[in-house]
DRENVEX-464798 format. One line per 4 residues: number of its first residue (from 0); their letters; for each residue x, y, z of N, C-alpha, C. Coordinates in steps of 0.001 Angstrom, whole numbers, padded with zeros to 6 digits. Layout:
BEGIN
NUM	a	X Y Z X Y Z X Y Z; ...
***
This chain:
BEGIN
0	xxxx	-046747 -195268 -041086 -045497 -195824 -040572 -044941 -194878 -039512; -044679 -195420 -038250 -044311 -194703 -037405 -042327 -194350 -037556; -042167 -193021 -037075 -040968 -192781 -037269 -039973 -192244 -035945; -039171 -192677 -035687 -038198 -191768 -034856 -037542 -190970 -035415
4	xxxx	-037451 -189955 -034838 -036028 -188663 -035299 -035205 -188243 -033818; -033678 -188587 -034220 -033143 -188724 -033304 -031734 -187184 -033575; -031432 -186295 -032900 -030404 -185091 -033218 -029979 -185570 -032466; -027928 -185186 -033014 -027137 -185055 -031767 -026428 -183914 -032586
8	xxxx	-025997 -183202 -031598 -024923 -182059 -032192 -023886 -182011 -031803; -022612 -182117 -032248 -021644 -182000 -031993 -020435 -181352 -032954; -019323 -180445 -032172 -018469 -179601 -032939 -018887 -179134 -034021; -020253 -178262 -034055 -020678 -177534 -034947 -022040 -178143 -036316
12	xxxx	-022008 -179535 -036239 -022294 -180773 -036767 -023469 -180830 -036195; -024390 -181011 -037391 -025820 -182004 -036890 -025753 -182899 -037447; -026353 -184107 -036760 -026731 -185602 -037636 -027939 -185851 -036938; -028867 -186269 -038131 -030384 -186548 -038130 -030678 -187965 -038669
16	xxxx	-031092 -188690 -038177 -031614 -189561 -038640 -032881 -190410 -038262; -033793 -190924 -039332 -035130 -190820 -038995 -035224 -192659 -039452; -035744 -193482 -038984 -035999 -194891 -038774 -036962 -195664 -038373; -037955 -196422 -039697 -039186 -196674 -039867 -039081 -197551 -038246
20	xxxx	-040503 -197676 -037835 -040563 -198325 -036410 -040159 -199520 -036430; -040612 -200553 -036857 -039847 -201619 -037015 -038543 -202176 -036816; -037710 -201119 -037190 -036263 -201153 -037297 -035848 -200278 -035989; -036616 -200308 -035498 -035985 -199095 -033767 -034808 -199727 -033175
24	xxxx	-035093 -200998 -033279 -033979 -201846 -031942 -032759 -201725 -032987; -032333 -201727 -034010 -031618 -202004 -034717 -031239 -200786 -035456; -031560 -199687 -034485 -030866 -197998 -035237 -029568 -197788 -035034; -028847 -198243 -034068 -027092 -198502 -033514 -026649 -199430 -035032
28	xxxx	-026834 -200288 -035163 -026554 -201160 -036253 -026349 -200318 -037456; -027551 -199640 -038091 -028119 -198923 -039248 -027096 -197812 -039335; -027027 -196832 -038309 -026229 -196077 -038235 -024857 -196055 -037850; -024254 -197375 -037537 -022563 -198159 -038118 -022500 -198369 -039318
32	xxxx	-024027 -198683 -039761 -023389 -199302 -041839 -023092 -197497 -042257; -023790 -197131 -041788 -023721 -195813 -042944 -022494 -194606 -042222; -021795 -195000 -040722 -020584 -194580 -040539 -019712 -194785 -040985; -019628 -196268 -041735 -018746 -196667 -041992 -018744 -197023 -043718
36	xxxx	-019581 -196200 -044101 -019910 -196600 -045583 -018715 -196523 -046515; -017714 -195773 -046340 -016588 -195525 -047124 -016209 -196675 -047398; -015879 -197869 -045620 -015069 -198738 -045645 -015568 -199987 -045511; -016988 -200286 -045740 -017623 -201412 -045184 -018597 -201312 -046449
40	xxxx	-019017 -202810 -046384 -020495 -202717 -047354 -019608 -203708 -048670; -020672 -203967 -049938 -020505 -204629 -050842 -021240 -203811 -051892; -020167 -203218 -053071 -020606 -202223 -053339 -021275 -202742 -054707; -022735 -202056 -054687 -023797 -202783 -055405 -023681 -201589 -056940
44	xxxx	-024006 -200698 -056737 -023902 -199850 -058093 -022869 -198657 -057499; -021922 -198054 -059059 -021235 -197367 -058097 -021054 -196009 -059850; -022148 -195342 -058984 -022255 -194053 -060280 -021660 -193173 -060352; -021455 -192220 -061067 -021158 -190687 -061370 -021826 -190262 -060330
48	xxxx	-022629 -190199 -060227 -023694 -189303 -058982 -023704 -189892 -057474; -023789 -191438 -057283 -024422 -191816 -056165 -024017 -193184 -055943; -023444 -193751 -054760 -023144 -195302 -054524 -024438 -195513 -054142; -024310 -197246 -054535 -025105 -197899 -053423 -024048 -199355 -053151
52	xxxx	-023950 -199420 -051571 -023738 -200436 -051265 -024302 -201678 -050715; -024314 -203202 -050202 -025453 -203751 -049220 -024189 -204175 -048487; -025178 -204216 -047288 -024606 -204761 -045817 -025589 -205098 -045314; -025173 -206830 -044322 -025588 -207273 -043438 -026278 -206348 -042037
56	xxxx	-027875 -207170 -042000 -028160 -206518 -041033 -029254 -207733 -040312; -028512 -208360 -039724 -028724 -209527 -039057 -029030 -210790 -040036; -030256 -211486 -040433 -030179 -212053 -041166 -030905 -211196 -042255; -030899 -210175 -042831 -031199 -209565 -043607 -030020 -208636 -044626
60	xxxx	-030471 -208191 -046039 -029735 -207393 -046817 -030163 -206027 -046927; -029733 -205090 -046148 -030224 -203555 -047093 -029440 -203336 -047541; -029829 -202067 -048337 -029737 -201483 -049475 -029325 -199854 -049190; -027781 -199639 -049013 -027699 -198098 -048527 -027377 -197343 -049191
64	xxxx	-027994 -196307 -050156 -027763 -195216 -051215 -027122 -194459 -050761; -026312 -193617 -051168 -024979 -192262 -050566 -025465 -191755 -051833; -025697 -190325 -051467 -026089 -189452 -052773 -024669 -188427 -052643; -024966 -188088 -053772 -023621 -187332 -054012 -023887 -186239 -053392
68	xxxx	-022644 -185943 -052979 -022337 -184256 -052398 -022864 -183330 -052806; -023611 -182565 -052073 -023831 -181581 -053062 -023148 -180459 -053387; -023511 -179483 -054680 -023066 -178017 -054561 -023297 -177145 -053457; -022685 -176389 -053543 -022622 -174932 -052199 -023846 -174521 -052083
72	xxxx	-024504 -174589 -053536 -025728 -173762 -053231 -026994 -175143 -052955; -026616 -175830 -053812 -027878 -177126 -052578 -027487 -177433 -051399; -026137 -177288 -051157 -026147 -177691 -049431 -027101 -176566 -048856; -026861 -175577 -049160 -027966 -174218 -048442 -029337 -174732 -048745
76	xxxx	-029410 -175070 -049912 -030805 -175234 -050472 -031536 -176750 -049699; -030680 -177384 -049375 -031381 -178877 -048482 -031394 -178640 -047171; -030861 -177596 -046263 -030797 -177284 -045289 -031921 -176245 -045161; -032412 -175203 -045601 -033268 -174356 -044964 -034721 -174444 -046623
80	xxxx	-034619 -174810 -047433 -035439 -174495 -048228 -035974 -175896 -049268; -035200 -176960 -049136 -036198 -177967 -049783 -035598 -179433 -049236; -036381 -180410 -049248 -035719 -181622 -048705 -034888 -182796 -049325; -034108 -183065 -048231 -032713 -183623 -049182 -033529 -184978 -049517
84	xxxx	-032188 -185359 -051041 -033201 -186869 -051671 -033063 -187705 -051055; -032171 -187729 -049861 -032265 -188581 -048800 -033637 -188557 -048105; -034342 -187541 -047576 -035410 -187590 -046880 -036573 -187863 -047980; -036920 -187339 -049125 -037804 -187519 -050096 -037894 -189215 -050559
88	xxxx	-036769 -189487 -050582 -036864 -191049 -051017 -037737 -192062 -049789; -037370 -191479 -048573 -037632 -192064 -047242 -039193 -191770 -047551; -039508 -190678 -047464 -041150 -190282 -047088 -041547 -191132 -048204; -041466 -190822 -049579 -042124 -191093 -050808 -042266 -192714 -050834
92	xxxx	-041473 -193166 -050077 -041409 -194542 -050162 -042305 -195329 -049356; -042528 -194546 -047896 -043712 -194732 -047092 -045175 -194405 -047239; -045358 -193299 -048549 -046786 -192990 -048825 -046489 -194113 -049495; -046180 -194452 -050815 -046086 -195821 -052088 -046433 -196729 -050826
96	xxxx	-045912 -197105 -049592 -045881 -198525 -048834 -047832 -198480 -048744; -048156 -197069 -048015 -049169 -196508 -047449 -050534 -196849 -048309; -050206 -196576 -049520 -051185 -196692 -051069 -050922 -198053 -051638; -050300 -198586 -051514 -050084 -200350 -051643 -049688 -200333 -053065
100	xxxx	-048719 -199201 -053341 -047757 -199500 -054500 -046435 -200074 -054285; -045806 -201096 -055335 -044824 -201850 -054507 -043801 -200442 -054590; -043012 -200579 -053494 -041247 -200170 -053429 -040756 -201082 -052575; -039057 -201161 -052441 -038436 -201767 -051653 -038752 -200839 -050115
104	xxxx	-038900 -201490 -049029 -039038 -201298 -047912 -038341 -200389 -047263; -039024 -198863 -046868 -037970 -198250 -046791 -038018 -198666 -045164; -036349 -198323 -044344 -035454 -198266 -043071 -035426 -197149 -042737; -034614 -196085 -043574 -034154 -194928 -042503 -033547 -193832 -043483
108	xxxx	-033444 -192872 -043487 -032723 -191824 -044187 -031727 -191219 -042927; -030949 -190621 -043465 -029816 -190037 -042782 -029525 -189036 -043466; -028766 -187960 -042513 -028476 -186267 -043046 -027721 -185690 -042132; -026474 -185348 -042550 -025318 -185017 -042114 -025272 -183280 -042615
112	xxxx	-024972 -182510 -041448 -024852 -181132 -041631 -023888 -180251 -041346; -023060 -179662 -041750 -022377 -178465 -041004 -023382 -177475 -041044; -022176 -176291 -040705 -022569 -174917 -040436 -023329 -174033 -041577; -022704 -174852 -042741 -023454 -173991 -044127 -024344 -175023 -044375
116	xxxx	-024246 -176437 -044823 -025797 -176892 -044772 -025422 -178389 -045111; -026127 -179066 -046025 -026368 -180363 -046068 -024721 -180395 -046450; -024272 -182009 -045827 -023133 -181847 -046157 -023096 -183667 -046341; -023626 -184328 -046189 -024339 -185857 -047329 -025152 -186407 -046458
120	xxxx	-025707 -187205 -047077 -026941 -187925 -046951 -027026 -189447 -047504; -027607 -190337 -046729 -027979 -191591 -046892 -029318 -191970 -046704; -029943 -193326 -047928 -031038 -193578 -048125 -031171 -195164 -047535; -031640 -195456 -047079 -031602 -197271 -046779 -033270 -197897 -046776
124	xxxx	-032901 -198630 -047349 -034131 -199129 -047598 -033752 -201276 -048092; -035073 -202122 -047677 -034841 -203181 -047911 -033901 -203626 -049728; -033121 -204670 -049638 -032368 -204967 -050909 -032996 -206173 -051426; -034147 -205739 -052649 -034943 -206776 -053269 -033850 -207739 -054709
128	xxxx	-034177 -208673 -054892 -033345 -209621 -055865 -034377 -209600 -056672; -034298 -208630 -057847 -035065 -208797 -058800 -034915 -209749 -060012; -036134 -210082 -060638 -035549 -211208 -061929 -034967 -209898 -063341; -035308 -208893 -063346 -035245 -208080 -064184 -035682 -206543 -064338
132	xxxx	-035423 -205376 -064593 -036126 -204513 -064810 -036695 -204233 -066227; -037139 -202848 -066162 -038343 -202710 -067284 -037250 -202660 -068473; -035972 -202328 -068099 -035024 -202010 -069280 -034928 -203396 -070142; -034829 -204737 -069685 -034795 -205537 -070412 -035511 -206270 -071193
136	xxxx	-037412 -205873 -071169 -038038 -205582 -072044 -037796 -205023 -073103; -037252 -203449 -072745 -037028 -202524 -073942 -035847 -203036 -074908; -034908 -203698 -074478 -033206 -204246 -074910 -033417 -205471 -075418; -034180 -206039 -074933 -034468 -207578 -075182 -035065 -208397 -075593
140	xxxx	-034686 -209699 -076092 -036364 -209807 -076445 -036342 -210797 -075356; -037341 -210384 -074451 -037438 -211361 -073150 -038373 -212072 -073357; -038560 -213253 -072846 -039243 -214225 -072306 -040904 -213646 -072180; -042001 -213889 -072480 -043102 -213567 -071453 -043446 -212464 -071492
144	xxxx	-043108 -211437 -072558 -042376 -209909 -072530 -043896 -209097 -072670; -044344 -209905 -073617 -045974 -208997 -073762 -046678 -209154 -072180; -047074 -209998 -071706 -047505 -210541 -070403 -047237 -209338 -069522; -045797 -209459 -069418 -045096 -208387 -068327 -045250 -207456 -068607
148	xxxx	-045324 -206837 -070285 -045672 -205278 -070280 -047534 -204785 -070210; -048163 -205900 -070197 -049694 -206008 -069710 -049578 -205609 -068230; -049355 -206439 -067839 -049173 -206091 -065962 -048289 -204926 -065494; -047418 -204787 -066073 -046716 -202986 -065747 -047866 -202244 -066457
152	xxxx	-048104 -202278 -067528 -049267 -201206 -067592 -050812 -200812 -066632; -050918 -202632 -066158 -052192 -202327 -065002 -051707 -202177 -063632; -050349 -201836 -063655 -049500 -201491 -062074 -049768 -199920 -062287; -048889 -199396 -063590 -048999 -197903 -063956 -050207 -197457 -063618
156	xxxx	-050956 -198203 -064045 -052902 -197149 -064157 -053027 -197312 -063094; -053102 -198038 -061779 -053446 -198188 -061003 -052656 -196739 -059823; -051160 -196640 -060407 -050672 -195787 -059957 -051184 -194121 -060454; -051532 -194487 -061670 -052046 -193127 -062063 -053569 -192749 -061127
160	xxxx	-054932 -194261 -060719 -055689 -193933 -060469 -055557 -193309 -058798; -054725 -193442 -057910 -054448 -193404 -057152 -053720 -192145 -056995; -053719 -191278 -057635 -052905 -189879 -057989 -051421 -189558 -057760; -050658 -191063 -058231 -049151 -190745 -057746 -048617 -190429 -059414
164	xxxx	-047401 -189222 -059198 -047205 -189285 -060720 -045667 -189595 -059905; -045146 -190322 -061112 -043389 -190625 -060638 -042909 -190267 -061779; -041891 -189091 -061439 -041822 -188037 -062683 -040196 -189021 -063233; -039664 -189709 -062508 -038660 -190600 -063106 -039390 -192172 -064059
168	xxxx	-040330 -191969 -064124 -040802 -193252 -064304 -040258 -193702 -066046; -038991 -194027 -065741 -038616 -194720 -066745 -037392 -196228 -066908; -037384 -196550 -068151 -037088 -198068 -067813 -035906 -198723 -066861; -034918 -197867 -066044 -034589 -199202 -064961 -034574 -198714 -063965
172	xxxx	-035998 -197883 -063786 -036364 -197604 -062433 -037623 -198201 -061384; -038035 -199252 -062050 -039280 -200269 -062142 -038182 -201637 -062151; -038493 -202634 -060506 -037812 -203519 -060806 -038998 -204367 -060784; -038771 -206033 -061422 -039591 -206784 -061769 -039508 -208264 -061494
176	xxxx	-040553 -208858 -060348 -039985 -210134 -059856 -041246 -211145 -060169; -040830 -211871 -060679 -041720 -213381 -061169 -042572 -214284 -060203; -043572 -213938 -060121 -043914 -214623 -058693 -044209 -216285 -059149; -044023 -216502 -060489 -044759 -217921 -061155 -046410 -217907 -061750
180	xxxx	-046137 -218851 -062479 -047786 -219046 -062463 -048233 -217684 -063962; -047060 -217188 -064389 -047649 -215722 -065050 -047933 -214722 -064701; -047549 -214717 -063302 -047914 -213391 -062333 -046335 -212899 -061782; -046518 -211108 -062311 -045106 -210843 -061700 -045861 -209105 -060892
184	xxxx	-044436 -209000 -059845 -044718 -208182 -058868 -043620 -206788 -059792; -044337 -205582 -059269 -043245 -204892 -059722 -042913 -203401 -058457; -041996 -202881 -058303 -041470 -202312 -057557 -040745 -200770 -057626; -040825 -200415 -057511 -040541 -198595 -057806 -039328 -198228 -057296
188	xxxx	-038004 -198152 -057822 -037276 -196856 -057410 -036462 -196035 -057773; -035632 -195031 -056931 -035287 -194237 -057264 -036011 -193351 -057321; -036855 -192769 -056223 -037731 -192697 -055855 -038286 -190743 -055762; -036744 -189902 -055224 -037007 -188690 -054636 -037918 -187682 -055489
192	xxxx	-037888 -187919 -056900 -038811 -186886 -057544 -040465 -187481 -058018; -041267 -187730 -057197 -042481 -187527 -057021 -043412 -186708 -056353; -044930 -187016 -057474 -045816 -185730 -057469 -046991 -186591 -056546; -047569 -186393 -055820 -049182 -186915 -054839 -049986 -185982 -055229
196	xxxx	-050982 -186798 -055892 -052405 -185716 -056139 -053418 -185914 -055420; -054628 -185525 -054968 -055642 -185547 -054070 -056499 -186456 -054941; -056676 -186644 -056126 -057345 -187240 -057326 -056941 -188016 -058505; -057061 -188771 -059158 -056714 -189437 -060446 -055816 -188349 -061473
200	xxxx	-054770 -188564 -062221 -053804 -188386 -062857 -055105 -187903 -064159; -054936 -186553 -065096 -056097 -186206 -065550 -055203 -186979 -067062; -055800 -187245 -068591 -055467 -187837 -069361 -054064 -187797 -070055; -053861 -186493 -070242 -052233 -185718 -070463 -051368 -186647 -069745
204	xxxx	-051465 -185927 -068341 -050572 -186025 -067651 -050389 -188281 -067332; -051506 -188691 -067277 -051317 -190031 -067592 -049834 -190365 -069067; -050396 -190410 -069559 -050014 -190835 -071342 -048251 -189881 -071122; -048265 -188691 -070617 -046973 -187964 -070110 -045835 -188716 -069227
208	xxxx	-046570 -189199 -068796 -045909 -190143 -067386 -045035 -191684 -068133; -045626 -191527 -068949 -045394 -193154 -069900 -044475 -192924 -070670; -044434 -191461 -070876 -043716 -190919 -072986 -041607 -191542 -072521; -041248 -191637 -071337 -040031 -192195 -070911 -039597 -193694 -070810
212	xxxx	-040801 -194349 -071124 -040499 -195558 -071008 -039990 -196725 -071708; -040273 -196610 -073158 -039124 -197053 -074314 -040035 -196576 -075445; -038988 -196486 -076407 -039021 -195399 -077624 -039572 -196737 -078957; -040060 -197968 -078504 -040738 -198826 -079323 -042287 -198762 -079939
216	xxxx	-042519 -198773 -080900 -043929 -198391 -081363 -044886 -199051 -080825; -043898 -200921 -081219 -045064 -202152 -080853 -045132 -202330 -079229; -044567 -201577 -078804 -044555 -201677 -077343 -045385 -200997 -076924; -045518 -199656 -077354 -046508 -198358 -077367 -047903 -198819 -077257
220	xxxx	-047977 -200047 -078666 -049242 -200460 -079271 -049990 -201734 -077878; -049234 -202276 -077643 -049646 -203063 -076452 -049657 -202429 -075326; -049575 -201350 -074402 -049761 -200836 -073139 -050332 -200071 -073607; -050892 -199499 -074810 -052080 -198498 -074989 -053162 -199239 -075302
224	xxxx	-052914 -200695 -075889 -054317 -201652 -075718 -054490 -201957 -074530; -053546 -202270 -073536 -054323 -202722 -072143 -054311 -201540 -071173; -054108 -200242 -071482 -054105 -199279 -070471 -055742 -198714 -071005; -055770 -198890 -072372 -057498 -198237 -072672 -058732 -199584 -072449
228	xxxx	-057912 -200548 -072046 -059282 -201364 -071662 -059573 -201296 -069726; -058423 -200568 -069249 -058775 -199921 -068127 -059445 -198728 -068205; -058891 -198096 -068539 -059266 -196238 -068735 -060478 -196224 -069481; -061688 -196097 -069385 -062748 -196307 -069939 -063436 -194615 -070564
232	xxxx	-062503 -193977 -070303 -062835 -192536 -070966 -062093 -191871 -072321; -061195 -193223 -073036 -060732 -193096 -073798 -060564 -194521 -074984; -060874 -193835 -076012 -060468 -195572 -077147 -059226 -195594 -077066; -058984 -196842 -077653 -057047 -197279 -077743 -056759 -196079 -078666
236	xxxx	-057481 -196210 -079580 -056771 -195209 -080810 -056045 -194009 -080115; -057321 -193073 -079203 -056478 -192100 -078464 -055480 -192086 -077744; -055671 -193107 -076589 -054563 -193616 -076294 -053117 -193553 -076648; -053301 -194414 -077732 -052086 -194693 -078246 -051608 -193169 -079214
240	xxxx	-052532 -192292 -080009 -051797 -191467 -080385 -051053 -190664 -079444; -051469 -190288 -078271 -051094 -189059 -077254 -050349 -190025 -076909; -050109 -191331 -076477 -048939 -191935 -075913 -047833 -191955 -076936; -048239 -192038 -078225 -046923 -192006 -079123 -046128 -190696 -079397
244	xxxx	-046768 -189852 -079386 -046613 -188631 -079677 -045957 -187917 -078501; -046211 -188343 -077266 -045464 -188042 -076261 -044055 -188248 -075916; -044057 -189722 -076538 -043168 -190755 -076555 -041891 -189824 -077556; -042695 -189833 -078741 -041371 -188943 -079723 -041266 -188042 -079722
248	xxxx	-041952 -187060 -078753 -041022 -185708 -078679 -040466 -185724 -077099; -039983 -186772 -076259 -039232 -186799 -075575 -038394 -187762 -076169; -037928 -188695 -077429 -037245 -188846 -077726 -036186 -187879 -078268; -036827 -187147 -079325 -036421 -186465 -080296 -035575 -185499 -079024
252	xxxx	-036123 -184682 -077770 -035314 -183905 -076875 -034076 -184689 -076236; -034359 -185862 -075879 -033428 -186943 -075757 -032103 -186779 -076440; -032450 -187189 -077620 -031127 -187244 -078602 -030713 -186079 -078819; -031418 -184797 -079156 -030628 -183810 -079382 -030461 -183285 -078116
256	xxxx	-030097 -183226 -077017 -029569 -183282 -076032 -028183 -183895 -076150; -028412 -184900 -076648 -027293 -186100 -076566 -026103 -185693 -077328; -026660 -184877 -078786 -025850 -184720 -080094 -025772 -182997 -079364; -026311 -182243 -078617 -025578 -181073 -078123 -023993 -181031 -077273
260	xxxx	-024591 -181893 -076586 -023133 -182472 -075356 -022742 -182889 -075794; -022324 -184217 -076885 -021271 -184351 -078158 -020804 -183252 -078651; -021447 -182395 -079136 -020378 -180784 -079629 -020032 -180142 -078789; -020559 -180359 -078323 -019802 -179180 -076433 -018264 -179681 -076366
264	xxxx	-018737 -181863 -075625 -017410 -182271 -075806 -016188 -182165 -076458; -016551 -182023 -077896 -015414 -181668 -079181 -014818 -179982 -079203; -015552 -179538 -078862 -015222 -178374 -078758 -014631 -177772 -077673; -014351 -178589 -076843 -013702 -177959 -075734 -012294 -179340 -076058
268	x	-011830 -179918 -076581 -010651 -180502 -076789 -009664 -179284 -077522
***
């Protein structure tokens, strides 16, 4: 994917912004939604950490992430020593396009700087209408549910054979669209913390990649039957133990995590 990077500097201020080719004629546009992000847009999720809003962009919807501000010491740290999740989401999203794993389409990242360093950042990328994510498998009893967790598991392996590990890969970060017929598409994001390997994901680190994805046994038991009738260097049995076992000791850190910051909370009243 070809890219522009465009600097202007002014009163001490850098602004960078980089914009898949496609979208060239339409970088004036891109870079009004995200000037005006405070006061414009339709605000789609709106977190502790990070908005996302959509805005019109001709007859189209993107999708513009605002990551939160950072601390003193990541503004230094995104400026001279690692890249902001604005830019990571952008790249990571163009190798996934590159390797023909789905994500939403990335547009453009943006990165706003003073004198000490990153001072925010925006992610834009196409705004897909999903029928569901992986979370409502895990919550639900959905429709079709075994089916869909067959085909996320031969999306996963395929991602594992291809050496991408997506160290977020858990349930509503996988969105999921019905194409009919029993066939559904699925889509990746939230994107900035991924690993690219030169080679296939070795067995660990496979079955590792999964242990986030819901804390259900019989769920366990079906994506370790159709992930070992791919993976031909392992029986289900194995499979499924190292996937379960993975599974509950990132639960078990989970919750007591959960029940630590509950006593923290009480204790500071």
């Amino acid at each position: 994917m070809e890219l522009i990077n465009t600097i202007s500097t002014f009163d001490k201020k850098i602004r960078l912004i980089k914009v898949a080719s496609q979208y060239l004629t339409k970088q004036r546009e891109i870079q009004n939604c995200i000037d005006n992000f405070q006061n414009q847009g339709k605000v789609f999720i709106e977190g502790n950490r990070n908005t996302i809003k959509l805005f019109e962009l001709d007859d189209e919807i993107i999708n513009i992430k605002s990551f939160k501000k950072p601390s003193l010491i990541n503004k230094i740290a995104y400026k001279y020593f690692r890249k902001s999740k604005a830019k990571r989401s952008f790249e990571f999203a163009s190798i996934l396009a590159e390797k023909g794993i789905g994500t939403p389409k990335p547009i453009a990242y943006y990165e706003n700087f003073d004198f000490i360093g990153l001072k925010e950042s925006f992610y834009a990328c196409e705004h897909l209408e999903c029928d569901l994510t992986y979370r409502e498998l895990v919550e639900t009893d959905y429709p079709d549910a075994e089916n869909i967790l067959r085909q996320f598991t031969q999306f996963t392996f395929d991602m594992h054979e291809k050496g991408i590990e997506f160290l977020d890969h858990s349930p509503g970060n996988t969105l999921i669209i019905n194409e009919g017929g029993g066939k559904y598409s699925f889509y990746l994001v939230d994107l900035n913390r991924m690993k690219f390997h030169d080679k296939p994901l070795d067995f660990y680190a496979r079955m590792k990649n999964l242990s986030k994805i819901t804390p259900h046994r019989e769920m366990i038991a079906v994506m370790s039957n159709e992930y070992a009738k791919l993976y031909a260097e392992k029986s289900e049995n194995e499979v499924f133990e190292l996937m379960w076992k993975l599974t509950s000791d990132f639960q078990y850190r989970f919750y007591r995590k959960k029940r630590l910051k509950k006593k923290l909370k009480f204790w500071k009243k």
